[in-house]
N, C-alpha and C positions, 0 to 999 in steps of 0.2 A: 123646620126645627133642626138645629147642631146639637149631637148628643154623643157623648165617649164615658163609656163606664170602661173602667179598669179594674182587672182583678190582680193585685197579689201574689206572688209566686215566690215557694224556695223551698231547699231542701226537706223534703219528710212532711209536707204539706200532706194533708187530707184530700184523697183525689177527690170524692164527690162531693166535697167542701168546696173548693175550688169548679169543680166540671157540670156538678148542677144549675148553679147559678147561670156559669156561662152557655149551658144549653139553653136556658128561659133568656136569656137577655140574647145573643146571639140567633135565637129565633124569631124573636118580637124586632129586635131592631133591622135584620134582615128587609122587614117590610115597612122600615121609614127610613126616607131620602136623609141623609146627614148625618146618620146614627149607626154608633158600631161601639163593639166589645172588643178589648186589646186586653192583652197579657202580658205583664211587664215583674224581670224580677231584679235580682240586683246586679249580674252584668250581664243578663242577655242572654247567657249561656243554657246548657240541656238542662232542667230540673225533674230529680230524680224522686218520686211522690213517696206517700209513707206505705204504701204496698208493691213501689217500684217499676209506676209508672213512667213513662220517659216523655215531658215535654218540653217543646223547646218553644220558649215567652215571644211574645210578638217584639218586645223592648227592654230595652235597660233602663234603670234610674235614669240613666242621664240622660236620653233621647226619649224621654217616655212623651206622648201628647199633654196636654190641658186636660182636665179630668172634668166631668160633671157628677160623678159617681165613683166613692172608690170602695174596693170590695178586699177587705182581709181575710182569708181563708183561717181556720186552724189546723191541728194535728199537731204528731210529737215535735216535729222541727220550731212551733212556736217557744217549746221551754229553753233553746238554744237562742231563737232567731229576737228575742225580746228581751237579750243582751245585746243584740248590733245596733248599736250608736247609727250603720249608714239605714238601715231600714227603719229604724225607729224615727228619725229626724225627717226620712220622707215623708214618714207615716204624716208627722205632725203639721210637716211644710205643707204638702196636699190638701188635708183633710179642712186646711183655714177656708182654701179655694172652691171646696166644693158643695153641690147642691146637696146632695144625700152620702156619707160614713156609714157602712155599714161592714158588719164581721159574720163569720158563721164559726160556730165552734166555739174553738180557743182561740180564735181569732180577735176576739173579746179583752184579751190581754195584752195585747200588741196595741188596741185601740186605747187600753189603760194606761197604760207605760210611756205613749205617745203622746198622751193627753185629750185627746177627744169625749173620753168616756169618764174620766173625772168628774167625780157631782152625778154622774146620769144615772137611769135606773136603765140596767143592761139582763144580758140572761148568758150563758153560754153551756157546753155540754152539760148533761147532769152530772155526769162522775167528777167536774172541775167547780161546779159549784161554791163549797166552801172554800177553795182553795182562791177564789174570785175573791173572795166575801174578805177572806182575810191582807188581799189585799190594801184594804181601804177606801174611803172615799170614793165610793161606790154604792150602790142597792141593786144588789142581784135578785131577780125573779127564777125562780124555778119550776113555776107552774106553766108556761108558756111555751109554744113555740119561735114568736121572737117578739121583740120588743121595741118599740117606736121611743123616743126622749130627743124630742126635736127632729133637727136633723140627723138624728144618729137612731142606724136599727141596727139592732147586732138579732142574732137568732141563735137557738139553742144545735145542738150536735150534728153532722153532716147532714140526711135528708132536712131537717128542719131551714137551711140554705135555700131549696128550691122553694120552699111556703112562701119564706121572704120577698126572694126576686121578682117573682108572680104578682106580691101584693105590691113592691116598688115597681113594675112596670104600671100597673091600675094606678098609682099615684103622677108617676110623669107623664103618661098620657091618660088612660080611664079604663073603668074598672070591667068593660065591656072591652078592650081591646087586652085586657089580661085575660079574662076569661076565652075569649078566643086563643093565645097563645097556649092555655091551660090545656086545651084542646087538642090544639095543635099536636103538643106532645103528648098526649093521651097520659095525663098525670090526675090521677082518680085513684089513689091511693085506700087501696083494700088487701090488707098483709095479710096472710095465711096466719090463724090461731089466732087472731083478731076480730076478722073477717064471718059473718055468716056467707057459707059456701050452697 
């Protein structure tokens, strides 16, 4: 099996928007022959995250691979970046081609703007919730951590990205090779003040 998820990238990105997923998918596809996680922003260049992280994308737009999966991060840099005409037209050009659209965040808006997420029932952070809703043509969930409408899953605020990935690797291979991955990275999520200690 050939497999290339892509994630997203650009300025004021949400790091563990973006760096969760690609731990779970970059772990899982590690151990199947043809399959990998690429990083691709709009020219290639370092991107500087919304706490000032420093990464530099595997690709630009314009040398990006075939995608089977594309991944839109959120964070502040989405209330900027979903005015760009050249990422939004990606968004939209891609997203025809591929097997699974998916956002985490505010990444949710970019997928709206693009077109992908028009008509679907989406979710994104809590605190952007209405501001989703008001955009239209839409049915935002709030009660969730992410949300499936075909092929499009968007998922609600930074950790809620990793629930996602986990549950999309169980759907491209199975749900016994996600939970091994879950594993893998010891992701048993028990927060302090949540948590019986």
């Amino acid at each position: 099996m050939s497999l290339t998820i892509g994630i997203l990238l650009f300025d004021q990105v949400e790091e563990l928007d973006a760096i969760g997923p690609w731990e779970v998918f970059s772990y899982g596809l590690a151990r199947k022959d043809g399959c990998r996680v690429v990083t691709i922003s709009e020219t290639g260049g370092t991107v500087i995250c919304a706490k000032g992280l420093k990464v530099i994308p595997d690709h630009s737009l314009s040398n990006a691979p075939a995608l089977d999966v594309v991944l839109v991060p959120g964070g502040q840099g989405t209330r900027t970046e979903i005015d760009n005409p050249v990422l939004i037209d990606w968004i939209a050009k891609v997203a025809g081609d591929c097997q699974w659209v998916t956002s985490v965040c505010t990444g949710s808006f970019m997928l709206h703007r693009a077109g992908p997420a028009r008509g679907k029932t989406v979710t994104t952070h809590w605190a952007s919730i209405d501001r989703l809703r008001d955009e239209g043509d839409v049915t935002v969930r709030d009660d969730v951590r992410f949300v499936r409408d075909g092929n499009l899953v968007t998922s609600a605020g930074v950790s809620a990205g990793i629930d996602m990935a986990l549950w999309l690797l169980g759907q491209l291979f199975d749900e016994d090779f996600a939970r091994e991955v879950q594993k893998g990275i010891e992701y048993y999520p028990s927060p302090p003040y949540t948590a019986v200690i």
